[in-house]
N, C-alpha and C positions, 0 to 999 in steps of 0.2 A: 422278371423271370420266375415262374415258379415255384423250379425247384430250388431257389435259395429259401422262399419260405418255408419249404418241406423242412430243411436242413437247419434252421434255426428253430424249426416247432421240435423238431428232434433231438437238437442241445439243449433246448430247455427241458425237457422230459428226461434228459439223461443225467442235467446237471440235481434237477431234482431227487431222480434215486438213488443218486450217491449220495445227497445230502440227508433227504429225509426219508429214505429205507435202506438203509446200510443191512435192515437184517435180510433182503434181498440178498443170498449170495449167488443163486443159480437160478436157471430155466426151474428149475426141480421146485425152488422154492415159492416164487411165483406159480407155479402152475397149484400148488396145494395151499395158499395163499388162495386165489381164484375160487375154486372147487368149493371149498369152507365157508368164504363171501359168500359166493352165491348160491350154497344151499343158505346161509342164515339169512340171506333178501329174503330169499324164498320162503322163510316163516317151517322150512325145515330141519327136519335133525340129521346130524351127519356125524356118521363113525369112523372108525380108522379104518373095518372093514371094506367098507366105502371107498374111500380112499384109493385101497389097494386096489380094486375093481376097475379103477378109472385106466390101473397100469401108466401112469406116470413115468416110474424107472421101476426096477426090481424093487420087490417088496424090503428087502434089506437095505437100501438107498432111503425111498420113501420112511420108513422108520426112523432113521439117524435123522434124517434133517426133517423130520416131526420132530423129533427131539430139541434140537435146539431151533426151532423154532418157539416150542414150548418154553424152554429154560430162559429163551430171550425173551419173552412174555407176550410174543405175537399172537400164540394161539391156548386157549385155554383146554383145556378136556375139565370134562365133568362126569359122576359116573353115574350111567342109566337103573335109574330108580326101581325098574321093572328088571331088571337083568343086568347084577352087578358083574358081569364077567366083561362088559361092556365099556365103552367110554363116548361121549358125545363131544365133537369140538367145536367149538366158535371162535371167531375171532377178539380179543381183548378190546374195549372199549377204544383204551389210546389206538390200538392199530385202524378201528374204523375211522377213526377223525383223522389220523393221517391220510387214508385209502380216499377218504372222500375227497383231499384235499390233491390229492393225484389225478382225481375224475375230473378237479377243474381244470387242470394242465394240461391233461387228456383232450375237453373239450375245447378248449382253448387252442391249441394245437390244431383240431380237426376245423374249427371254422374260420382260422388266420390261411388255411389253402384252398 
């Protein structure tokens, strides 16, 4: 049947976030987690302004949990050399090697249905 391999590809992807993204605590956090990755794939810069733009949650939302995102050391800022009123963020090295190690679960997942 199936959909039991849906549902065991889907325990295992769950059981993985808890274990190894604990700093995942929301939709909120993941989706500004995403956003950050995938401007840094992309070989681009990305701001907080940015960020806001996407509209996520309220820009007051989005700030707090940039913040401890930052504080947890998932996402770095750095400040724009050309325009210091600025900040650039990326994801911290440990967090890609964990993210990467979620694309396998991910893919794994998607080709066991």
């Amino acid at each position: 049947m199936k959909f039991l391999k849906l549902f065991a590809g889907l325990k295992k992807r769950r059981e993985f976030e808890r274990k190894q993204l604990p700093f995942i605590g929301s939709l909120i956090d993941y989706d500004i987690v995403i956003e950050i990755g995938y401007a840094q794939e992309q070989s681009q810069t990305f701001t907080v302004k940015q960020l806001f733009l996407i509209k996520i949650a309220s820009d007051a939302t989005v700030r707090r949990r940039l913040a401890k995102l930052t504080a947890k050391g998932v996402v770095t800022r750095s400040t724009n050399a050309n325009d210091h009123r600025s900040d650039y963020l990326t994801l911290s090295a440990s967090s890609l090697k964990l993210l990467d190690k979620y694309g396998g679960v991910l893919a794994g997942i998607a080709t066991s249905i």
